[in-house]
C-alpha positions in Angstrom: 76.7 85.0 117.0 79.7 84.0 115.6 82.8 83.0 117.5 85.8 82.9 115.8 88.5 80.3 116.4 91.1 81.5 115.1 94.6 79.9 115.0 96.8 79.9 117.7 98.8 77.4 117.4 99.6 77.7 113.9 98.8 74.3 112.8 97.4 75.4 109.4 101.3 76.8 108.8 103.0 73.7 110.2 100.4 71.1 108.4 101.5 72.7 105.1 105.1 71.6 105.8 103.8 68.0 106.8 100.5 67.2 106.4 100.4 64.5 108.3 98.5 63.7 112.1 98.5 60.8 114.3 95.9 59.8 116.2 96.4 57.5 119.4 94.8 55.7 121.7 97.2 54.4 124.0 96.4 51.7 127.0 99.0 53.3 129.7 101.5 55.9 129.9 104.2 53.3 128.7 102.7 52.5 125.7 101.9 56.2 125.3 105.7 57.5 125.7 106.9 54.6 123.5 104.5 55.5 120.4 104.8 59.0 120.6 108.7 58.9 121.4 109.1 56.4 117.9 107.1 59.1 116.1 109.4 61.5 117.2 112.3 59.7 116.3 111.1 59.3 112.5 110.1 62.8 111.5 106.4 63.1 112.2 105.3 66.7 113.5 101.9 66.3 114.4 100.7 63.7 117.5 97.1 63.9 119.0 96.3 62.0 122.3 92.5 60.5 122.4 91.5 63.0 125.6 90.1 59.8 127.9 92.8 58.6 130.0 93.5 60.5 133.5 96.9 60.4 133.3 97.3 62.1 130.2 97.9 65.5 131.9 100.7 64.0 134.1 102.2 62.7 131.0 102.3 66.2 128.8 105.5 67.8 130.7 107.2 64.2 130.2 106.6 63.8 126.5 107.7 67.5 125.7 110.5 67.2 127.4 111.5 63.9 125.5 109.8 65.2 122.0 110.7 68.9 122.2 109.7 68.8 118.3 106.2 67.5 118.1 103.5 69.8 118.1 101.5 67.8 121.1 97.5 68.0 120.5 94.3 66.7 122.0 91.5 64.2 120.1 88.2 63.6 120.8 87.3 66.6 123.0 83.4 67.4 123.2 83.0 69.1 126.8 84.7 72.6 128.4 85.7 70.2 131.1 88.0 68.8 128.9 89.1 71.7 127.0 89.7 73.3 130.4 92.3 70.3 130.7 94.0 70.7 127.3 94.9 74.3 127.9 96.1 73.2 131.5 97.9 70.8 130.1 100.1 73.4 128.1 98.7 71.8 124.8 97.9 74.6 122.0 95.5 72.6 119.9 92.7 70.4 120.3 90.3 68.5 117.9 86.3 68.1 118.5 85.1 64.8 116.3 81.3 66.8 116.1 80.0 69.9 115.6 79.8 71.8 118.6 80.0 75.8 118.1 79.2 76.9 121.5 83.6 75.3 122.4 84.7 77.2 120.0 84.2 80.8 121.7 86.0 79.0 124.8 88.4 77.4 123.1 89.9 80.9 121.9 88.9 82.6 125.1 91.7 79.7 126.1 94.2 80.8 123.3 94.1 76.7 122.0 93.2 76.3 118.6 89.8 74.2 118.1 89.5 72.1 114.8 86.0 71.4 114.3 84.4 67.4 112.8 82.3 68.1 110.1 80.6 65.7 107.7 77.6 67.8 106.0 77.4 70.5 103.5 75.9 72.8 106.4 78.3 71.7 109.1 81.2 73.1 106.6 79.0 75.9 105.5 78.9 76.8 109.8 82.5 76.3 110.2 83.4 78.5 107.6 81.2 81.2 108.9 82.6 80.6 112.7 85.5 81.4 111.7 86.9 77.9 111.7 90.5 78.5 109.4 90.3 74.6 109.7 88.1 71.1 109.9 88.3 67.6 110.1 86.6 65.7 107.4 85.6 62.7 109.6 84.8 59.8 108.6 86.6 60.8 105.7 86.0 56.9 104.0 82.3 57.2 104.0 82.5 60.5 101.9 84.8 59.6 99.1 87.9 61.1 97.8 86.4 63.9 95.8 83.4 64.6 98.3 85.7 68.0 99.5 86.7 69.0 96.0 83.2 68.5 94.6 81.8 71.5 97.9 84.1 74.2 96.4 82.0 74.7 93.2 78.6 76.0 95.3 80.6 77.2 98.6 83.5 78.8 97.6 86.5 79.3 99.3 86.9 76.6 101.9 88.9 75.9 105.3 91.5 73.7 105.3 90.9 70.4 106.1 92.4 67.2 107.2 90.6 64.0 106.4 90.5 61.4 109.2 88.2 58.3 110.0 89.0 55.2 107.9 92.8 56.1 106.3 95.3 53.8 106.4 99.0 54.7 104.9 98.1 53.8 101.6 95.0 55.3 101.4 96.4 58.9 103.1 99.5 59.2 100.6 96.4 58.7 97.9 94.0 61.3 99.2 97.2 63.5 99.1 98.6 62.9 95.8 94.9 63.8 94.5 94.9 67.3 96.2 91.6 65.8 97.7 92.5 67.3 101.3 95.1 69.8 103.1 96.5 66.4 105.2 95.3 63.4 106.7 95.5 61.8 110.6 95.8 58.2 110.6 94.9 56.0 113.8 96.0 52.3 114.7 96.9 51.0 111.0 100.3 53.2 111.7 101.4 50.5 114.3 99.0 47.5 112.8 99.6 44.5 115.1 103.4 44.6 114.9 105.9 45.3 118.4 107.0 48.6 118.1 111.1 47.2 118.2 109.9 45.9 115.0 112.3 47.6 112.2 109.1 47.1 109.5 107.2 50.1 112.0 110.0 52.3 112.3 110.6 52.1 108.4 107.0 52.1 107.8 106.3 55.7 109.5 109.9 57.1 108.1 108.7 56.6 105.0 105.5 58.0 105.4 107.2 61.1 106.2 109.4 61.0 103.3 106.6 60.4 100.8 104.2 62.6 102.7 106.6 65.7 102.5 107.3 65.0 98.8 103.6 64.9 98.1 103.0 67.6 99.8 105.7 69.8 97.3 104.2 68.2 94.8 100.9 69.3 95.3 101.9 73.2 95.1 102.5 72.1 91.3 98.8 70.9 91.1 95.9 73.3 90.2 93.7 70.4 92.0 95.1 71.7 95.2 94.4 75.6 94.4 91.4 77.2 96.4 90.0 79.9 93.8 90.3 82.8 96.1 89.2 86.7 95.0 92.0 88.3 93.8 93.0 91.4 95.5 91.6 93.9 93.1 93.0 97.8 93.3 92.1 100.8 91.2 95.0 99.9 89.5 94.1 96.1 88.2 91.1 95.7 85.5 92.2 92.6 84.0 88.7 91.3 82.8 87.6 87.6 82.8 88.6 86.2 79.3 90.5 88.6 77.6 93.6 86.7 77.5 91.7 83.9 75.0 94.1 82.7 72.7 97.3 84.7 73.7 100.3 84.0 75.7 102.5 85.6 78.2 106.1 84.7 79.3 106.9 85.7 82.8 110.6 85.9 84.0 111.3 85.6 87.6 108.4 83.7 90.3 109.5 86.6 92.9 106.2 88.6 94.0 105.9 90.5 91.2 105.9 87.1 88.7 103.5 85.5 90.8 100.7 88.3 91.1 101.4 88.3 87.2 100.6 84.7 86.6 97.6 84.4 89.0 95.9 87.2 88.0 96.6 86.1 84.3 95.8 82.5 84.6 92.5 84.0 86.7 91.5 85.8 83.3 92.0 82.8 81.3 95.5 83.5 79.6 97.4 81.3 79.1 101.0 82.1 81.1 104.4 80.4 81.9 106.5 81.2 84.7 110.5 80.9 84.3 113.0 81.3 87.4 116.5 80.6 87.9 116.4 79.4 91.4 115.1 76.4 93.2 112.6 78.1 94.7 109.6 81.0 94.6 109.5 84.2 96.5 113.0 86.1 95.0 113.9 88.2 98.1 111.2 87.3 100.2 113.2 84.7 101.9 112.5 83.1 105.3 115.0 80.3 106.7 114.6 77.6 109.2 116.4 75.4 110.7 117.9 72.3 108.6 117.4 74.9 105.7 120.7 75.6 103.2 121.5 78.6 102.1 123.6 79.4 98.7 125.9 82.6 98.7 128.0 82.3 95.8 130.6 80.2 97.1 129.8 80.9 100.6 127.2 77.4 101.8 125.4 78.0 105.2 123.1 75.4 107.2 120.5 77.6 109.1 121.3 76.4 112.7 118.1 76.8 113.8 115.9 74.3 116.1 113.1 72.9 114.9 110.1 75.0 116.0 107.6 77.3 114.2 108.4 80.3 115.6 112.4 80.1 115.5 112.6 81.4 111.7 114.6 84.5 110.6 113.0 86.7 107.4 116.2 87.2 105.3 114.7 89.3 103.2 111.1 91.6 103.6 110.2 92.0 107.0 107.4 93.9 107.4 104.3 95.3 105.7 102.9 99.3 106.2 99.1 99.1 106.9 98.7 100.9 103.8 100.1 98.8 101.6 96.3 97.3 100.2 97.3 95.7 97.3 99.7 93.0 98.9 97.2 93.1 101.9 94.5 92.5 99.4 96.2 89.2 98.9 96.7 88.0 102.3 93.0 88.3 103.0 92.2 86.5 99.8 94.5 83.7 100.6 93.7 83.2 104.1 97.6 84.1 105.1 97.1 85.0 109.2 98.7 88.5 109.7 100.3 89.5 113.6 101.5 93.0 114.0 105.2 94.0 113.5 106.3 95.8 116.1 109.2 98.4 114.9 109.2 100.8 116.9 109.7 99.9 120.7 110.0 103.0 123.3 112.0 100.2 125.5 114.8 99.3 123.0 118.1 100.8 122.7 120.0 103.7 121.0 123.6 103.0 120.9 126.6 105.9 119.6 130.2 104.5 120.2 131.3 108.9 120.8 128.4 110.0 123.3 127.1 108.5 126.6 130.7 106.9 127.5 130.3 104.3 124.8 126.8 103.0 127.0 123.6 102.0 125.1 120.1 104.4 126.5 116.5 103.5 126.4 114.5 104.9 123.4 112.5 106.7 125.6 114.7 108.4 127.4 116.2 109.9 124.0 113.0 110.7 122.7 111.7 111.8 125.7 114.5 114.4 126.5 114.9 115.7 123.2 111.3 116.4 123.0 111.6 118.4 126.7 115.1 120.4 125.3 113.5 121.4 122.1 110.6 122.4 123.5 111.8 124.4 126.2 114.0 126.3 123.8 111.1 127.3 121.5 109.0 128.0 124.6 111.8 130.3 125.9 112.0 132.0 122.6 108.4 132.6 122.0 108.4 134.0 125.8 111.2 136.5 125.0 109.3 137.7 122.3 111.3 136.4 119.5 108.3 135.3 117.5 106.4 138.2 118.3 106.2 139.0 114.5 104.4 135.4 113.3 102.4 135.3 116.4 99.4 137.1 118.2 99.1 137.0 121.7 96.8 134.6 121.9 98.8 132.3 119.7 101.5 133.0 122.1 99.4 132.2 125.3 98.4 128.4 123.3 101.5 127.3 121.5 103.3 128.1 125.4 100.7 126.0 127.1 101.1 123.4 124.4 104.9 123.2 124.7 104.2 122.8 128.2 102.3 119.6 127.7 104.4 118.4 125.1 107.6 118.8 126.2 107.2 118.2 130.1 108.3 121.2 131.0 108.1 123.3 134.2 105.3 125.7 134.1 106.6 128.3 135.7 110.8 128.0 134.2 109.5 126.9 131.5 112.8 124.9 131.6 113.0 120.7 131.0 114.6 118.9 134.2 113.4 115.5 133.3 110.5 113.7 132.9 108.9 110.5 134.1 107.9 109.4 130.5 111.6 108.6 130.6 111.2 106.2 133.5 112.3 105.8 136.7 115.4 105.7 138.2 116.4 102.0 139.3 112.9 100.1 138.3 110.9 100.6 135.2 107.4 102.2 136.3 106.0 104.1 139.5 105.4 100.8 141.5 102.7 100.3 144.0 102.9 103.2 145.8 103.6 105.9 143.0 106.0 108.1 142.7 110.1 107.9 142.9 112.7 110.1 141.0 112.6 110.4 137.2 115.6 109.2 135.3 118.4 112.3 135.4 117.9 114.4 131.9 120.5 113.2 129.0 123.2 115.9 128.9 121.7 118.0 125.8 125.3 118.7 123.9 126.0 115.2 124.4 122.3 114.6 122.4 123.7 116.6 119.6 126.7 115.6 119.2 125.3 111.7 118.9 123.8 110.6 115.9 120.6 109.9 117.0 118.8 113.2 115.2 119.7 112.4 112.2 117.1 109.8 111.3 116.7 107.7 114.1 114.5 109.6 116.3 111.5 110.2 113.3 112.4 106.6 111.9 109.0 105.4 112.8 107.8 108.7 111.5 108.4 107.7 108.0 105.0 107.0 105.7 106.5 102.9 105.3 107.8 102.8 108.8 104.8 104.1 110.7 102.3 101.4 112.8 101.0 98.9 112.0 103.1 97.4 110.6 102.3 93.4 109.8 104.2 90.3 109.2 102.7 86.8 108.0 102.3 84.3 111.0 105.2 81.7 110.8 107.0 84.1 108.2 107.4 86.3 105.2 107.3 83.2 102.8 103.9 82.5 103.9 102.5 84.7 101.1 105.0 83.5 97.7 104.0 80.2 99.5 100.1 80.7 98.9 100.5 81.5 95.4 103.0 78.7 95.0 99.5 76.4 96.2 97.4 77.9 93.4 99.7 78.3 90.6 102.8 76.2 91.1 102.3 74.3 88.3 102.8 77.0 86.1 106.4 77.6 87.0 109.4 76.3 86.1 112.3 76.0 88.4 115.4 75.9 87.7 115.1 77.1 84.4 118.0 80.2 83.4 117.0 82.9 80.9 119.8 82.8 78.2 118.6 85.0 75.4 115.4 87.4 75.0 114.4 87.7 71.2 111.7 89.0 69.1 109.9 87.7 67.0 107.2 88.4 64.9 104.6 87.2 66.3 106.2 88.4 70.2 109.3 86.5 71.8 111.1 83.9 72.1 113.0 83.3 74.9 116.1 80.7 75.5 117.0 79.3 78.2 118.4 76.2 80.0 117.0 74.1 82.5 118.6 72.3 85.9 119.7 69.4 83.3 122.1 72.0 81.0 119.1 71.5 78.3 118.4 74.4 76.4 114.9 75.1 75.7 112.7 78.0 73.9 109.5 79.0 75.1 107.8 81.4 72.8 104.9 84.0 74.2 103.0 86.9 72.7 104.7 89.3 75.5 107.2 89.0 78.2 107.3 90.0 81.7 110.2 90.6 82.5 110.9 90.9 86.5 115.0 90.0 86.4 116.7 92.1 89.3 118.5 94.6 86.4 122.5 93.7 87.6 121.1 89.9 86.5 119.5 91.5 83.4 122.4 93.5 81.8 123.9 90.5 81.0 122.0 88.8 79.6 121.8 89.0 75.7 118.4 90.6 74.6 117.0 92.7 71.3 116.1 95.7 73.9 116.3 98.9 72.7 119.2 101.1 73.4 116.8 103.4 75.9 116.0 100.4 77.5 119.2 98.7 77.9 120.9 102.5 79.0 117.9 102.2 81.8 118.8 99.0 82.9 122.7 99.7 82.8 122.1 102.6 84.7 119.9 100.9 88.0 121.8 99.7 90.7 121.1 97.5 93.8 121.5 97.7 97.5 124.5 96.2 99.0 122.1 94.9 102.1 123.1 92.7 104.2 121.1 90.8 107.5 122.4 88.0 110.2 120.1 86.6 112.6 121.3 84.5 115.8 119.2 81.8 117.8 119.5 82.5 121.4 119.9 80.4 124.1 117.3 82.4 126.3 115.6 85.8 125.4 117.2 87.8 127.7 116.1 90.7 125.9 112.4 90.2 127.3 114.0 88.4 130.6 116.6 91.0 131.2 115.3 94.5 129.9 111.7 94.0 128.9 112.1 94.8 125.2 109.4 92.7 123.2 109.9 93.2 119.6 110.8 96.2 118.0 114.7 97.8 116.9 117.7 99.0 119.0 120.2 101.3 117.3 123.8 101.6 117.1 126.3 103.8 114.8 128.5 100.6 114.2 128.3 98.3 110.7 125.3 96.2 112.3 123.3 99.6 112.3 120.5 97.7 113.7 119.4 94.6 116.6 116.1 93.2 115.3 113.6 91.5 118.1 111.3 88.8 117.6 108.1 90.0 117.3 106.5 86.6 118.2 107.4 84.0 120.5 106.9 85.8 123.4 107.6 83.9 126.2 108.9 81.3 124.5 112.4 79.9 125.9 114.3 80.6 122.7 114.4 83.4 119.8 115.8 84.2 117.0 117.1 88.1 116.9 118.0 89.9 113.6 122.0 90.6 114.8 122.5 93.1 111.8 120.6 95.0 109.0 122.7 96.8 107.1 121.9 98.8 104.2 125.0 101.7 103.8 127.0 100.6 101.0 130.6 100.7 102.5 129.5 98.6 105.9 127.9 96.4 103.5 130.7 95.3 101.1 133.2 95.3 104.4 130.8 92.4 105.5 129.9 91.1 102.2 133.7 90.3 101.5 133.4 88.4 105.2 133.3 84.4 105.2 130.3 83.4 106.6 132.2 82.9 110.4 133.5 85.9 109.8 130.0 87.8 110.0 129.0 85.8 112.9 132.1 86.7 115.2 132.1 90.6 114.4 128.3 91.0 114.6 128.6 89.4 117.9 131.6 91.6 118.7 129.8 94.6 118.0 126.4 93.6 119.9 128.3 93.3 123.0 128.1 97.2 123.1 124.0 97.1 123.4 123.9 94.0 125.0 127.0 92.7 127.5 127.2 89.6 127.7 125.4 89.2 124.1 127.5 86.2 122.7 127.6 84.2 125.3 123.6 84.1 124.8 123.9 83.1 121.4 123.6 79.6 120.5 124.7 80.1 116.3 123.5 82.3 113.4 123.1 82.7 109.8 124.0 85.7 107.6 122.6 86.5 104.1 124.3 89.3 102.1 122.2 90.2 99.1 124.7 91.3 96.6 127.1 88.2 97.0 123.8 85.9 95.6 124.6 85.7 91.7 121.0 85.3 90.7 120.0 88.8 93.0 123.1 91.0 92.9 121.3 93.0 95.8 118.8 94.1 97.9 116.5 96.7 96.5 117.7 99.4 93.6 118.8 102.4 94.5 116.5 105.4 93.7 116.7 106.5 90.0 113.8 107.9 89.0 114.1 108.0 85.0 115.4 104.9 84.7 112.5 103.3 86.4 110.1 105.5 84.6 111.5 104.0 81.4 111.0 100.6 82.0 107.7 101.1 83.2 107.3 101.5 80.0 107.1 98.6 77.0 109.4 98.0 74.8 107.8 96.2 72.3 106.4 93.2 73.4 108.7 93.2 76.6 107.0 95.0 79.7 108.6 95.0 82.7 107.6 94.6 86.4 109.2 94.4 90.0 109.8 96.9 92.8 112.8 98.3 90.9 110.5 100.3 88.8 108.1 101.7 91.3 109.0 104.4 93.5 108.6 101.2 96.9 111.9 99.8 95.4 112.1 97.9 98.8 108.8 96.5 99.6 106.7 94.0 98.4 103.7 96.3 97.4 105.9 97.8 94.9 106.5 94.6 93.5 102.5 94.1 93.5 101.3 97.3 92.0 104.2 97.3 89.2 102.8 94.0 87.9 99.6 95.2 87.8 100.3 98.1 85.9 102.0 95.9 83.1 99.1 93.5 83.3 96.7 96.7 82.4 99.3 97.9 79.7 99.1 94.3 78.0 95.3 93.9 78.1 95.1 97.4 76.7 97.3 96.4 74.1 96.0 93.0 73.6 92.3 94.7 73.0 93.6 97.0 70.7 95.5 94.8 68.5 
């Protein structure tokens, strides 16, 4: 029976950013605050105690406290006595140094994540097949630094894995800068003999941080480091192994669409490049953190955030529809851990400055009542016969009991006076002892005169908007991030598209690099994934149908600020976890977290706003600007609201010069153009597909030019 492990404590997320682990064995509790407080101090992320001493437990609450921003774990646990302990202790992750599958059920029974020792073929093979999404290569030394690279040829897809046992600094950078292991934990030789008021330790484990992070970057531009995972094949992908011998492809942009393009080519042995503008992979899908810097134009922002996995805002794509198979293909294939997205939440809030006295009302008493009104209104009119002609008797005698049902009507009035699916008046359920009065019915003109009708009510009704709904754990970015791991080294950063020629042989494009260098990379095609307001501009040899297509597609003004709050009063104060409140001012919408429940702090989306004129009122807003009438206007759904907030961050698409928006606007013919080639330029990106928002459309547009160029390719 296998037991999976799972990850709660997102370690495999937070190892990525440093891949580093300390291991201690501290004397006394001194010696133990002292090392782990220094390691703080420095940078490091990642501290495991050696389970044996019995006042660790006592110490936990004191080193949190002191180190809110390491991610506190156990070592050497091998009993459920002592995993009990951990997950008394409050710690989230523990590490076994055998093999020992029967801890593993109780470990996530516990909700702490359980990294297994494994030194044999067979112990990995096990691992892998309990579910472990991580192991600990220990003792790494006796195996050699290629022992984990040399198991993916006859196992395949592996955990990640942290090499311990043995490493000293030297040695750890080493097995990183090979791409032999995810990250290393190093024991005593961090502190060696030397006094810890010695300024050689304290520079010593800085710069193990610095190089360790750096490393870790550069890995994501090392094949070495790539786990060959499927790719997430559709109906619409049949790119065959080996077709691309001997030809090239050009790829303009590493948003999603430029990154599905380049692994699935390089997976079928073409050879492709990768150009982008920015600093960075993922286009829109954007996810900040704390100590992050965000470029607006002229407009420079420092994300505000603290330091912990689960305070992160998703700038950009949000949220991905269960349907959506193709992007979802790829999260399986790259081991990126899904939660659900909760959007619609029956306990958030629906805000109209006109109706209710200005006063914010429960989702659910909305829906509720307009559910009762309009079904007492049809029952009333079938009853008096007004339907008589569409309807038989017995049709009459169902679709009345149904209305009934559905709208919580009285049976024998067939009139709505309020329902307790609306709640209660004063508390928020029936209690111990049942019963209570139902909150009073919403006064039905003043429903209809608010603008909660026009789309709010069925939002979650729409085919995108509709549960479940998914987001990445620890962020959007988790999934440009995974491709970045595999294919990173065949992009270019920093690298601006100048001109787009043809040749006769295919392109040539020109463009100049971070150093004001102008290069030309030449290809057989291009893909060509440039938001269209970037691409107008820039000289090309397009046709005139294509360059009237491109002309003629514009971009979203969206616009989205998120605030770290002091306290999430919006669990603590009115039970809303996760989901969307409502208003009819500029903000249009309050975002929840949906994760971190429970946690002391959270990060709400303040505004989402997608209505052109709201959008440029905001866009032409400095940055303090934003924060202050955001605020402002969330006092409405939430008094009190910016008092709670600690600081925020704002990102309005159409101000960032290499985006010039959000999402295109709608227009069919255009995108139906440039879906197809023009010459040997194809074009990809969800601004051609009819999911010009979401990431699928990004996924299943690049496919399609894929199949158009292997088509051609074949013929040719």
């Amino acid at each position: 029976m296998s037991a999976p492990s799972g990850d709660p404590a997102g370690l495999t997320t937070s190892l990525s950013r440093q891949p580093l682990l300390a291991v201690l064995r501290p004397r006394n509790p001194q010696r133990a605050l002292a090392e782990v407080e220094l390691l703080h101090a420095v940078g490091w992320r990642h501290v495991e105690l050696a389970w044996t001493a019995p006042w660790l437990p006592t110490l936990i609450p004191i080193l949190r406290k002191r180190c809110p921003h390491t991610h506190l774990g156990a070592a050497g646990v091998i009993t459920s006595r002592q995993l009990r302990q951990v997950a008394a202790a409050g710690l989230s992750y523990a590490f076994m140094p055998i093999w020992q599958p029967e801890l593993l059920l109780s470990a996530r029974d516990l909700g702490v994540t359980l990294v297994p020792g494994v030194f044999t073929p067979t112990e990995v093979h096990q691992a892998r097949c309990h579910g472990c999404t991580m192991v600990k290569l220990f003792p790494a030394t006796a195996l050699g630094l290629h022992y984990w690279s040399q198991l993916r040829a006859p196992l395949g897809p592996l955990p990640a894995c942290i090499a311990a046992g043995g490493l000293g600094p030297e040695t750890a950078l080493q097995w990183l800068h090979m791409g032999a292991v995810d990250a290393v934990a190093l024991g005593q030789q961090l502190f060696g003999n030397l006094s810890l008021d010695d300024p050689v330790v304290r520079q010593r484990l800085g710069d193990l941080v610095t190089a360790a992070n750096g490393l870790q970057s550069a890995s994501r531009q090392s094949v070495l480091l790539g786990i060959v995972a499927a790719s997430a094949k559709t109906p619409e992908l049949d790119l065959p192994a080996g077709s691309g011998k001997g030809k090239r492809v050009v790829i303009l942009g590493a948003g999603i669409a430029g990154l599905v393009a380049a692994w699935e080519l390089s997976q079928a042995g073409w050879d492709c490049v990768v150009l982008e503008a920015s600093g960075r992979v993922g286009g829109r899908n954007l996810t900040v953190r704390g100590g992050d810097i965000l470029q607006e134009g002229a407009l420079r922002q420092k994300v505000c955030f603290d330091q912990d996995d689960y305070l992160y805002a998703n700038l950009g794509p949000a949220r991905i529809p269960h349907h959506h198979r193709a992007l979802l293909g790829y999260c399986k294939a790259f081991d990126i851990a899904l939660e659900v997205f909760t959007n619609d939440n029956r306990a958030a809030l629906f805000h109209n400055s006109q109706g209710f006295a200005g006063k914010p009302v429960r989702a659910r008493h909305v829906m509720t009542d307009v559910r009762g009104y309009v079904s007492e209104l049809l029952a009333k009119a079938v009853d008096r016969g007004a339907l008589d002609q569409e309807l038989t008797d017995e049709d009459k005698e169902r679709i009345l009991k149904m209305l009934k049902e559905f709208g919580g009507l009285k049976a024998e009035r067939l009139a709505y006076e309020g329902s307790n699916r609306a709640g209660y008046q004063g508390r928020d359920n029936a209690g111990v002892a049942g019963g209570g009065e139902p909150e009073a019915p919403l006064d039905f003109r003043e429903l209809l005169t608010s603008d909660f009708w026009n789309y709010k009510l069925h939002f979650s009704h729409f085919l995108n908007q509709s549960p479940t709904l998914f987001q990445p754990i620890g962020g959007m970015d988790a999934i440009p991030r995974a491709f970045e791991k595999r294919i990173g080294h065949l992009v270019r950063l920093d690298c601006h598209v100048q001109q787009l020629r043809r040749t006769n042989t295919g392109v040539r494009i020109v463009c100049r690099n971070t150093q004001g260098t102008t290069e030309i990379v030449e290809g057989n095609f291009v893909i060509c994934t440039i938001p269209t307001p970037v691409l107008k501009d820039i000289p090309n040899d397009f046709s005139s149908k294509t360059r009237n297509a491109i002309q003629s597609i514009e971009f979203n003004e969206s616009l989205k600020i998120a605030f770290q709050a002091r306290r999430r009063f919006w669990e603590e104060d009115q039970a809303i976890y996760g989901g969307i409140s409502w208003t009819d001012q500029d903000i249009t919408q309050i975002w929840y977290p949906a994760n971190g429940y429970h946690q002391e702090k959270g990060v709400v989306i303040g505004a989402y706003i997608w209505d052109r004129e709201p959008g440029l009122r905001y866009a032409r807003m400095t940055g303090t600007e934003r924060l202050k009438q955001a605020l402002a206007e969330g006092e409405y759904l939430h008094p009190g609201y910016a008092a709670e907030m600690e600081c925020g961050v704002s990102r309005a698409w159409g101000n960032v010069p290499l985006q010039k928006g959000a999402w295109a606007r709608k227009t069919e013919e255009a995108a139906a153009v440039l879906r197809e080639p023009d010459g040997p330029f194809y074009f990809a990106g969800s601004q051609i597909t009819a999911l010009t928002a979401w990431q699928e459309g990004a996924v299943l547009s690049a496919h399609a030019a894929l199949n158009r160029i292997h088509a051609r390719s074949v013929a040719d």
